[in-house]
Biopython code that builds the backbone (N, CA, C, O; Angstrom):
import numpy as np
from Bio.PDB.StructureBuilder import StructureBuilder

atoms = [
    (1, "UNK", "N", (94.262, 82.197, 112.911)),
    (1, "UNK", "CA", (92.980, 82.648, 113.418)),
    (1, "UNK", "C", (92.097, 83.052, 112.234)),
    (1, "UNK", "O", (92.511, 83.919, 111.464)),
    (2, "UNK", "N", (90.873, 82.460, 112.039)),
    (2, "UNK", "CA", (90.078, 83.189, 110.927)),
    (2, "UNK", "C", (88.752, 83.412, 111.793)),
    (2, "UNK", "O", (87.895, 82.538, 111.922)),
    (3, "UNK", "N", (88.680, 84.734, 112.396)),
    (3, "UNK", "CA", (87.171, 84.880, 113.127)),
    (3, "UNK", "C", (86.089, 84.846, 112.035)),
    (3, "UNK", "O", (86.218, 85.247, 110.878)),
    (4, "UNK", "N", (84.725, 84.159, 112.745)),
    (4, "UNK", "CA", (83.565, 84.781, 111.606)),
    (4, "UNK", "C", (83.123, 85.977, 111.359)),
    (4, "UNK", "O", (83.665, 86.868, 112.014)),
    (5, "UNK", "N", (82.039, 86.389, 110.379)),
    (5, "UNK", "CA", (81.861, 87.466, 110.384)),
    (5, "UNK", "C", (80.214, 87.490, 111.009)),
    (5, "UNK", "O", (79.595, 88.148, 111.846)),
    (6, "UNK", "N", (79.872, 86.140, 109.880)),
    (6, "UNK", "CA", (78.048, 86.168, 110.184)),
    (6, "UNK", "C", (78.281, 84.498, 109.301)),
    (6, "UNK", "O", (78.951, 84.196, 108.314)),
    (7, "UNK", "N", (77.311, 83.630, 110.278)),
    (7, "UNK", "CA", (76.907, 82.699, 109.335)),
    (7, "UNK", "C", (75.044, 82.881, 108.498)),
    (7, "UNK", "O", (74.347, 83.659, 109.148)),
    (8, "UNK", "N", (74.639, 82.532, 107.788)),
    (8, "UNK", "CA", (73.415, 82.568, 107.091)),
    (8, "UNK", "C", (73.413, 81.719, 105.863)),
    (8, "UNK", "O", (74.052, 81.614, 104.817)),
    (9, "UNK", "N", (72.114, 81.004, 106.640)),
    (9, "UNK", "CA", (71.644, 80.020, 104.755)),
    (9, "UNK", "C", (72.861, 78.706, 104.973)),
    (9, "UNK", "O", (73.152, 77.990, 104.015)),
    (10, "UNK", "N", (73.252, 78.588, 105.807)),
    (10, "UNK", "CA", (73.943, 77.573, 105.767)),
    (10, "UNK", "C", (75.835, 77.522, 104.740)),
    (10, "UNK", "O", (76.455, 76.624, 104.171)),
    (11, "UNK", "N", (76.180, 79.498, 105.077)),
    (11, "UNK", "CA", (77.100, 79.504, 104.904)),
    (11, "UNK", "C", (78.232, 80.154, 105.719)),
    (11, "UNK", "O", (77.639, 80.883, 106.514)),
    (12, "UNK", "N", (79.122, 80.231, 105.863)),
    (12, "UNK", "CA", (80.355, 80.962, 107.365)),
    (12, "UNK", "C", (80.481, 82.339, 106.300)),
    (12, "UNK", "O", (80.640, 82.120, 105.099)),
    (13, "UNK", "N", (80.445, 82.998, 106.537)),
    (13, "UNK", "CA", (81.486, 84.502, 106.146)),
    (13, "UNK", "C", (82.630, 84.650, 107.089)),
    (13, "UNK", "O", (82.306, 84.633, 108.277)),
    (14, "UNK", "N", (83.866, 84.788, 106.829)),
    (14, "UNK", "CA", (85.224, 84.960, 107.894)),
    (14, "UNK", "C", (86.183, 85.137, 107.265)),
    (14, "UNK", "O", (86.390, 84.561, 106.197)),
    (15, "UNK", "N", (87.090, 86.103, 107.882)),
    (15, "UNK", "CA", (88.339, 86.136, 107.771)),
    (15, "UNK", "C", (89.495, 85.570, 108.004)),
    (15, "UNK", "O", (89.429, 84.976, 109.080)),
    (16, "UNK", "N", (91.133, 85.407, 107.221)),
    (16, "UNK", "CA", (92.291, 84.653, 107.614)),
    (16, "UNK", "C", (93.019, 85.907, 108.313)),
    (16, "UNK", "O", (93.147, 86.986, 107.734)),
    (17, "UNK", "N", (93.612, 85.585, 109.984)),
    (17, "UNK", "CA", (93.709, 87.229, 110.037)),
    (17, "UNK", "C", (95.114, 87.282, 109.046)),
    (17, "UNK", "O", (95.163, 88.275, 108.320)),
    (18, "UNK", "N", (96.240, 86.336, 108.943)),
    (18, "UNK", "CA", (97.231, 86.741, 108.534)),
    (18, "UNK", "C", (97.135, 86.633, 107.083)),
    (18, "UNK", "O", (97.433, 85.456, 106.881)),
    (19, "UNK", "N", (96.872, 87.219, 105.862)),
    (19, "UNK", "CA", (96.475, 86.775, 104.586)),
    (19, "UNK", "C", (96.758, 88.380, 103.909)),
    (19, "UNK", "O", (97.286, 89.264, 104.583)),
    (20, "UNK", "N", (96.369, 88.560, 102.650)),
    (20, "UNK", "CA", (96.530, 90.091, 102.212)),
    (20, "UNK", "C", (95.826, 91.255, 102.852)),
    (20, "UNK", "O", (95.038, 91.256, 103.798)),
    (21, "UNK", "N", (96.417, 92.522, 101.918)),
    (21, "UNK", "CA", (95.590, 93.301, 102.773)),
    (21, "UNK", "C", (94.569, 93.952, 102.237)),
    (21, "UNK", "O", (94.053, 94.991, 102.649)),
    (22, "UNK", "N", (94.217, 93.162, 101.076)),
    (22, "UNK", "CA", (93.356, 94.107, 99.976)),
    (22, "UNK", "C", (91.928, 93.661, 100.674)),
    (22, "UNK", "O", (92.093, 92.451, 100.828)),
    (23, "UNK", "N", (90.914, 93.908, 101.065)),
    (23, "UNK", "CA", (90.080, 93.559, 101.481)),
    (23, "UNK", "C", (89.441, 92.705, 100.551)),
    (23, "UNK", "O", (89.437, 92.654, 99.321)),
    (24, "UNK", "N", (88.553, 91.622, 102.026)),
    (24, "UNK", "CA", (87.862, 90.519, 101.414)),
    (24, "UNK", "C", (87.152, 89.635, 102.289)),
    (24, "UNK", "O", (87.245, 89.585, 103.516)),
    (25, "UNK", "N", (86.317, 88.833, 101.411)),
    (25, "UNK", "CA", (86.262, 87.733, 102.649)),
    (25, "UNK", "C", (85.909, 86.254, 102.123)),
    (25, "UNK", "O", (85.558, 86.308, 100.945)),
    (26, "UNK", "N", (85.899, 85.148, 102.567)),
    (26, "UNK", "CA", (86.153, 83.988, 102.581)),
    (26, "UNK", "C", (84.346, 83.368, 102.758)),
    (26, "UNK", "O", (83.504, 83.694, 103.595)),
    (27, "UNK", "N", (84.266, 82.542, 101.786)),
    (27, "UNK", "CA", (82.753, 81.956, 102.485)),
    (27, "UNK", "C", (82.953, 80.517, 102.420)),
    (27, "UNK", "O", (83.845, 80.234, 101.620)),
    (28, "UNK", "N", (82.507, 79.668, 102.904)),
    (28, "UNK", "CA", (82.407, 78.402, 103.584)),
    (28, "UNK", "C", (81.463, 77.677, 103.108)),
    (28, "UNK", "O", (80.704, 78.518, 102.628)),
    (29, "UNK", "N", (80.966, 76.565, 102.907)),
    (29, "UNK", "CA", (80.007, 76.087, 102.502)),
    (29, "UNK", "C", (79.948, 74.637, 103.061)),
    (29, "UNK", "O", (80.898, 74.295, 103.766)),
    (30, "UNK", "N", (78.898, 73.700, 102.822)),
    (30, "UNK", "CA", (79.182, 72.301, 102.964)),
    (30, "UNK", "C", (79.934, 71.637, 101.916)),
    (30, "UNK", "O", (80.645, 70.651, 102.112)),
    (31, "UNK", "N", (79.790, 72.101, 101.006)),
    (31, "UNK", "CA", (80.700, 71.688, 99.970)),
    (31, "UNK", "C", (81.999, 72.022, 99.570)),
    (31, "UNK", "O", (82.802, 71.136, 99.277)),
    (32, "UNK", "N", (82.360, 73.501, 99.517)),
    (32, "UNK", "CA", (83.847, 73.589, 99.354)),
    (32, "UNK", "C", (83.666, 75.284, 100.025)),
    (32, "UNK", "O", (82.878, 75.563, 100.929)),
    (33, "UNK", "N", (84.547, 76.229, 99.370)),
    (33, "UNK", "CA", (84.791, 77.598, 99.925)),
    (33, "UNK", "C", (85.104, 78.382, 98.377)),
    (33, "UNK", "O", (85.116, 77.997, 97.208)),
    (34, "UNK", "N", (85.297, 79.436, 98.947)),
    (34, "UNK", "CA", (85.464, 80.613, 98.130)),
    (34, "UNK", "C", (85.797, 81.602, 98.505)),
    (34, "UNK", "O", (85.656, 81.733, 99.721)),
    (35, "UNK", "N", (86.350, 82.717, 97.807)),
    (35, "UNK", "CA", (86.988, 84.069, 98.695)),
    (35, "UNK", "C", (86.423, 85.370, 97.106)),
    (35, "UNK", "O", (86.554, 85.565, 95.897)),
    (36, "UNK", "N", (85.767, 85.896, 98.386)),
    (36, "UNK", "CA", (85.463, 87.318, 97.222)),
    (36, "UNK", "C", (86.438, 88.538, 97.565)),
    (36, "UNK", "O", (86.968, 88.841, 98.634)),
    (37, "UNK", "N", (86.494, 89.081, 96.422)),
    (37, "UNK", "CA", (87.109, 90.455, 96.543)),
    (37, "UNK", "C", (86.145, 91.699, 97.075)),
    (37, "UNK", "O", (85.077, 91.760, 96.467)),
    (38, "UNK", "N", (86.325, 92.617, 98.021)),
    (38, "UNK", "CA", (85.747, 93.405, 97.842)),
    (38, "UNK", "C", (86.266, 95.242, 97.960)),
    (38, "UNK", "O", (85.893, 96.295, 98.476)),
    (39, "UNK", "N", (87.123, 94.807, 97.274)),
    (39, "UNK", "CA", (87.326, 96.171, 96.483)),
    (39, "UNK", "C", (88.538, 95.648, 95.375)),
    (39, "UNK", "O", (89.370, 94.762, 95.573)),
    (40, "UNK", "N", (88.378, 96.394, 94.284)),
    (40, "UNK", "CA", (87.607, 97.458, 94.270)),
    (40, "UNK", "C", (85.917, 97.876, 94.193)),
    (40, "UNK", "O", (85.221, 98.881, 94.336)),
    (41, "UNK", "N", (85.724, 96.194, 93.823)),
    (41, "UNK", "CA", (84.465, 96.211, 93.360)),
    (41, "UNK", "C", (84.167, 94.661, 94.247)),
    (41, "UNK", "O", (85.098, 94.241, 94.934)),
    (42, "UNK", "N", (82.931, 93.905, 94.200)),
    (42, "UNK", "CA", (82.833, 92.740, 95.039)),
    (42, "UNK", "C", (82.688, 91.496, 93.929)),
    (42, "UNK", "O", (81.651, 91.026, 93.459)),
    (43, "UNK", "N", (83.774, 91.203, 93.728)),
    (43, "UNK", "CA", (83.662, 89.770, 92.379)),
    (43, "UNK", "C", (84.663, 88.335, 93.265)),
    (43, "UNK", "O", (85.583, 88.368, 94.082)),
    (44, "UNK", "N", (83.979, 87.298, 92.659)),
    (44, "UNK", "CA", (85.079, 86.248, 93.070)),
    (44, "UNK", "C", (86.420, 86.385, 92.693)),
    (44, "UNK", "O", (87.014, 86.967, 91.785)),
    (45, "UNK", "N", (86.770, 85.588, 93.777)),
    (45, "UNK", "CA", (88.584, 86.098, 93.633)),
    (45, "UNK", "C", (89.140, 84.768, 93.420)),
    (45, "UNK", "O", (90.052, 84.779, 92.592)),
    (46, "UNK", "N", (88.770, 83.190, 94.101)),
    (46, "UNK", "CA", (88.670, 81.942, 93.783)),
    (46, "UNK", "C", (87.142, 81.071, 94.489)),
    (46, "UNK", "O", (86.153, 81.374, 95.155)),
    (47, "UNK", "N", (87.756, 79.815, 93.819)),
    (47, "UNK", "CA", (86.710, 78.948, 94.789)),
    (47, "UNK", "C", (87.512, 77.469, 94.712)),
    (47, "UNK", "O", (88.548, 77.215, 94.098)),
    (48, "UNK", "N", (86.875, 76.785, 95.349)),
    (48, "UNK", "CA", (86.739, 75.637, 95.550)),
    (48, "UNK", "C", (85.769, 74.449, 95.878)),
    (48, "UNK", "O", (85.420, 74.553, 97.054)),
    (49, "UNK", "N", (85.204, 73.356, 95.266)),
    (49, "UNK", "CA", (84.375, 72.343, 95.043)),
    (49, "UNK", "C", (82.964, 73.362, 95.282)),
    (49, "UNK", "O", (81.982, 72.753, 94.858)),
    (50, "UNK", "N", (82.602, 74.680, 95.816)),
    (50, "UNK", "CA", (81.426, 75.049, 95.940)),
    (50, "UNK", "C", (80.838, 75.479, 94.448)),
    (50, "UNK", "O", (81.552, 76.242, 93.797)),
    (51, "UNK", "N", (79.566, 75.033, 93.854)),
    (51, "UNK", "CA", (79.105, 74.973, 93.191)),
    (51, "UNK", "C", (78.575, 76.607, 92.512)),
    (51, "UNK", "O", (78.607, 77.564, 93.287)),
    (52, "UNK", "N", (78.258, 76.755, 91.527)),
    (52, "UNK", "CA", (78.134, 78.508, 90.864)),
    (52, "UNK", "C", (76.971, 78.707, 91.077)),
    (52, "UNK", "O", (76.568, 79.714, 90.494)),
    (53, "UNK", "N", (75.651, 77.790, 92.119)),
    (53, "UNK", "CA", (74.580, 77.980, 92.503)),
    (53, "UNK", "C", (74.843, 78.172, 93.941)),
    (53, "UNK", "O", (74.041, 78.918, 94.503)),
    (54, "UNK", "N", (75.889, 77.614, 94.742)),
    (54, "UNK", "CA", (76.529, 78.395, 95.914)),
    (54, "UNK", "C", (77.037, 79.381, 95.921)),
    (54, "UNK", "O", (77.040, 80.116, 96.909)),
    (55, "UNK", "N", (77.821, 79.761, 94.384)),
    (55, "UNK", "CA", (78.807, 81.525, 94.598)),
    (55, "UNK", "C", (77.629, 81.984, 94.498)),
    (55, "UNK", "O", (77.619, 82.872, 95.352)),
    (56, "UNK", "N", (76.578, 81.965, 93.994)),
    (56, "UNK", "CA", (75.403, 83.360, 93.201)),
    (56, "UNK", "C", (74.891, 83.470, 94.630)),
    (56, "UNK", "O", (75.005, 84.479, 95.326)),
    (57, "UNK", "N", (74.255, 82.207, 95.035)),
    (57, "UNK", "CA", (73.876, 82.625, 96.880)),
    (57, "UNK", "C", (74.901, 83.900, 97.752)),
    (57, "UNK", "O", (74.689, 85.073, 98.058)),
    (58, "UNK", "N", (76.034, 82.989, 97.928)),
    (58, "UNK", "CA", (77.317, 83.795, 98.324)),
    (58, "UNK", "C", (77.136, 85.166, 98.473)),
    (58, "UNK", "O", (76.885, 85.837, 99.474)),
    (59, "UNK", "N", (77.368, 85.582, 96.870)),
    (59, "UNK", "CA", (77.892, 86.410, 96.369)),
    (59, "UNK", "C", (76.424, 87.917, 96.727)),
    (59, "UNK", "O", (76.595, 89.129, 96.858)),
    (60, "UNK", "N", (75.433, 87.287, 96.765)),
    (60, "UNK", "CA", (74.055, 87.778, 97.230)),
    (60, "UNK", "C", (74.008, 88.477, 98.600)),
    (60, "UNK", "O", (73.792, 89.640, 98.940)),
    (61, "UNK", "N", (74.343, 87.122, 99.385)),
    (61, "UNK", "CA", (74.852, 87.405, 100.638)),
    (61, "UNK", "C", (75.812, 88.478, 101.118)),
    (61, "UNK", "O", (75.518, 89.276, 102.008)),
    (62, "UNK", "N", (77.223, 88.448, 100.346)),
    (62, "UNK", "CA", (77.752, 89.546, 100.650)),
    (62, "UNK", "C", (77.352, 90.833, 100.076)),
    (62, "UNK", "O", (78.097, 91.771, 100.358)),
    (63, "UNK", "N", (76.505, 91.043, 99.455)),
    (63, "UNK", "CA", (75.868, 92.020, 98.940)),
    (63, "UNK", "C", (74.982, 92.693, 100.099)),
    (63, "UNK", "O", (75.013, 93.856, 100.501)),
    (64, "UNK", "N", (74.464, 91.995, 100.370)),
    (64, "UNK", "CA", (73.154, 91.874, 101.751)),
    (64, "UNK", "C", (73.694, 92.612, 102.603)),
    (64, "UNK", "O", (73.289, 93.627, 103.170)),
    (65, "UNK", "N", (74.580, 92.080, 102.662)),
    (65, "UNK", "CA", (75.782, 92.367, 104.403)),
    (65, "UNK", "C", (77.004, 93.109, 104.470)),
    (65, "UNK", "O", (77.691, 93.301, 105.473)),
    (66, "UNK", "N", (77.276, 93.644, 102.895)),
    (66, "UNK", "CA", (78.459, 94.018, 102.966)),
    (66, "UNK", "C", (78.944, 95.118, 103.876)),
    (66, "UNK", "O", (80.130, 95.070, 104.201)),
    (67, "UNK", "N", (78.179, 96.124, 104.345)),
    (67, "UNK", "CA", (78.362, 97.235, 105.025)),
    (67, "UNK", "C", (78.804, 96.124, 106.819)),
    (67, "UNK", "O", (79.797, 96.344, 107.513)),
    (68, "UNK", "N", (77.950, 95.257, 107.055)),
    (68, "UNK", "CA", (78.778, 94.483, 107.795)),
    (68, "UNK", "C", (79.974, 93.850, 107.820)),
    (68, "UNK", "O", (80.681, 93.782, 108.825)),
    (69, "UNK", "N", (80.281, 93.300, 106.578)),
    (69, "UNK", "CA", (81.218, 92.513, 106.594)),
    (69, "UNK", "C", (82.511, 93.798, 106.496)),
    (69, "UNK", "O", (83.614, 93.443, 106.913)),
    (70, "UNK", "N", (82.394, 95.131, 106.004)),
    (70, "UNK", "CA", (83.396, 96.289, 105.604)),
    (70, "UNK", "C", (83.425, 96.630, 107.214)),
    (70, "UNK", "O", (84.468, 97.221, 107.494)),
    (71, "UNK", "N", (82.588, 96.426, 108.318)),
    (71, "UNK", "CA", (82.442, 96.989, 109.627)),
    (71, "UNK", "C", (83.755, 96.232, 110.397)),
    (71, "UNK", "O", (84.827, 96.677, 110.806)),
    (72, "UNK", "N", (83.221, 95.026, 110.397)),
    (72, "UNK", "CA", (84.084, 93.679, 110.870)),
    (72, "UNK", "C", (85.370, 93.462, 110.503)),
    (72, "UNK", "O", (86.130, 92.801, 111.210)),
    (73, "UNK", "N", (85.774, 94.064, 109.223)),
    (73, "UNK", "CA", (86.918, 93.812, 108.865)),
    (73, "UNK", "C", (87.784, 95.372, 108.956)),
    (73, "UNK", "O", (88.983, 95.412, 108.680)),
    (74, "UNK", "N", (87.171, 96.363, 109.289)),
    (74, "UNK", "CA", (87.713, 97.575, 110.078)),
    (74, "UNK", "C", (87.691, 97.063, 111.311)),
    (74, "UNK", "O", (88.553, 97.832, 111.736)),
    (75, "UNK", "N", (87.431, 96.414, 112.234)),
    (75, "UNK", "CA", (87.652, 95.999, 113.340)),
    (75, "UNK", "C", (88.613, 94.721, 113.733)),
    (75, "UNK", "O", (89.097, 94.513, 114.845)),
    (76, "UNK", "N", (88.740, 94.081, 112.794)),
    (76, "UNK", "CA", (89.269, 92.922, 113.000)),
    (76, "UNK", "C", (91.157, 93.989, 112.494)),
    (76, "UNK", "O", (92.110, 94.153, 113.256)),
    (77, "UNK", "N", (91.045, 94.418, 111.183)),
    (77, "UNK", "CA", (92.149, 94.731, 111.013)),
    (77, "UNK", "C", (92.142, 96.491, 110.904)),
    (77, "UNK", "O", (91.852, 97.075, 109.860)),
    (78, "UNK", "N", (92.517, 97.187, 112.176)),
    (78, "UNK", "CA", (92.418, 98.365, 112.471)),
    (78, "UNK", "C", (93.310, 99.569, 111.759)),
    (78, "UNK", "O", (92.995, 100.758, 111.796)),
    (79, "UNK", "N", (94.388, 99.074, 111.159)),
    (79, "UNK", "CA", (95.110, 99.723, 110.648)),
    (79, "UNK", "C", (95.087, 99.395, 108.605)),
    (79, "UNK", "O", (95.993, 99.435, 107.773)),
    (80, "UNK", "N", (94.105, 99.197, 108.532)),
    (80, "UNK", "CA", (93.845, 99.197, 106.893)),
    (80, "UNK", "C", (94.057, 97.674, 106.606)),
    (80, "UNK", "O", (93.355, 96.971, 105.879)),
    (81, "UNK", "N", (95.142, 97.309, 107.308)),
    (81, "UNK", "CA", (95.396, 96.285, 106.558)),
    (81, "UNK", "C", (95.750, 95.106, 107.548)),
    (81, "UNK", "O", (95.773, 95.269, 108.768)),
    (82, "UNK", "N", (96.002, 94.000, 106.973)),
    (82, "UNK", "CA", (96.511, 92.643, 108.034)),
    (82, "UNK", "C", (98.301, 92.556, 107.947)),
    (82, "UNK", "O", (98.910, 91.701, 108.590)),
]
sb = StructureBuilder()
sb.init_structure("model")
sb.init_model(0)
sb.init_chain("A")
sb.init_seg("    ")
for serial, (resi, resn, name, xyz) in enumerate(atoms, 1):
    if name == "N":
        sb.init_residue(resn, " ", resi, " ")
    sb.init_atom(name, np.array(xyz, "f"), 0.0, 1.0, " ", f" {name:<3s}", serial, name[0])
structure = sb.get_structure()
Protein backbone atom coordinates (compact mmCIF):
# COMPACT_ATOMS: atom_id res chain seq x y z
CA UNK A 1 0.00 0.00 0.00
CA UNK A 2 1.61 3.45 -0.66
CA UNK A 3 -1.34 6.08 0.03
CA UNK A 4 -0.82 9.68 -1.42
CA UNK A 5 -0.20 12.48 0.43
CA UNK A 6 -0.96 15.50 -2.14
CA UNK A 7 -0.30 15.52 -5.83
CA UNK A 8 0.94 19.20 -7.31
CA UNK A 9 2.83 20.50 -10.44
CA UNK A 10 2.56 17.30 -11.86
CA UNK A 11 4.15 15.37 -9.00
CA UNK A 12 2.57 12.32 -6.35
CA UNK A 13 3.90 12.88 -2.72
CA UNK A 14 3.19 9.22 -0.88
CA UNK A 15 4.08 6.87 1.31
CA UNK A 16 5.33 2.84 1.30
CA UNK A 17 3.27 1.84 4.34
CA UNK A 18 5.66 -1.10 5.04
CA UNK A 19 9.27 0.62 4.58
CA UNK A 20 11.44 2.36 7.56
CA UNK A 21 10.52 4.19 10.26
CA UNK A 22 12.60 7.21 10.07
CA UNK A 23 10.30 9.57 8.50
CA UNK A 24 9.91 10.51 4.87
CA UNK A 25 8.41 10.64 1.78
CA UNK A 26 8.59 9.43 -1.76
CA UNK A 27 7.87 11.79 -4.86
CA UNK A 28 6.86 10.56 -8.24
CA UNK A 29 7.37 12.18 -11.31
CA UNK A 30 6.85 11.46 -15.11
CA UNK A 31 10.16 10.66 -15.32
CA UNK A 32 11.51 8.67 -12.48
CA UNK A 33 11.05 9.09 -8.37
CA UNK A 34 12.84 10.02 -5.41
CA UNK A 35 12.55 9.72 -1.62
CA UNK A 36 13.44 12.62 0.80
CA UNK A 37 14.40 12.43 4.27
CA UNK A 38 12.68 14.36 6.62
CA UNK A 39 14.29 14.27 9.69
CA UNK A 40 16.45 15.05 10.86
CA UNK A 41 16.54 17.67 8.54
CA UNK A 42 14.64 17.47 4.82
CA UNK A 43 17.54 16.37 2.18
CA UNK A 44 17.38 13.67 -0.57
CA UNK A 45 17.77 10.32 0.55
CA UNK A 46 17.82 8.74 -3.30
CA UNK A 47 16.45 9.18 -6.72
CA UNK A 48 15.86 7.78 -9.77
CA UNK A 49 15.86 8.87 -13.70
CA UNK A 50 14.10 12.25 -12.16
CA UNK A 51 16.15 15.02 -13.20
CA UNK A 52 17.99 17.75 -10.37
CA UNK A 53 15.50 20.33 -12.02
CA UNK A 54 12.70 17.84 -10.75
CA UNK A 55 14.45 17.24 -7.10
CA UNK A 56 14.82 21.31 -6.66
CA UNK A 57 10.90 21.46 -7.67
CA UNK A 58 10.37 18.41 -5.29
CA UNK A 59 12.30 19.33 -2.76
CA UNK A 60 10.41 23.03 -2.77
CA UNK A 61 7.35 21.30 -2.65
CA UNK A 62 8.02 19.45 0.37
CA UNK A 63 9.07 22.46 1.92
CA UNK A 64 5.65 24.11 0.99
CA UNK A 65 3.77 21.24 2.53
CA UNK A 66 5.79 19.79 4.93
CA UNK A 67 3.65 20.48 8.02
CA UNK A 68 1.20 18.41 5.75
CA UNK A 69 3.08 15.83 4.70
CA UNK A 70 4.46 15.47 8.94
CA UNK A 71 0.30 15.52 9.49
CA UNK A 72 -0.33 12.56 7.04
CA UNK A 73 2.34 10.58 8.05
CA UNK A 74 1.23 10.88 11.91
CA UNK A 75 -1.86 9.53 10.60
CA UNK A 76 -0.99 7.07 8.28
CA UNK A 77 1.62 5.64 10.86
CA UNK A 78 0.14 6.31 14.44
CA UNK A 79 2.55 4.84 16.55
CA UNK A 80 5.85 6.77 15.40
CA UNK A 81 6.70 4.44 13.20
CA UNK A 82 5.72 1.76 10.27
Amino acid sequence: MSPTVFRKDGYRFYFFSREESRMHVHVQSQHGEAKFWLEPMIELAQHTGISQREINAALKLIKDNEQEIRIAWNRHFPSGSN
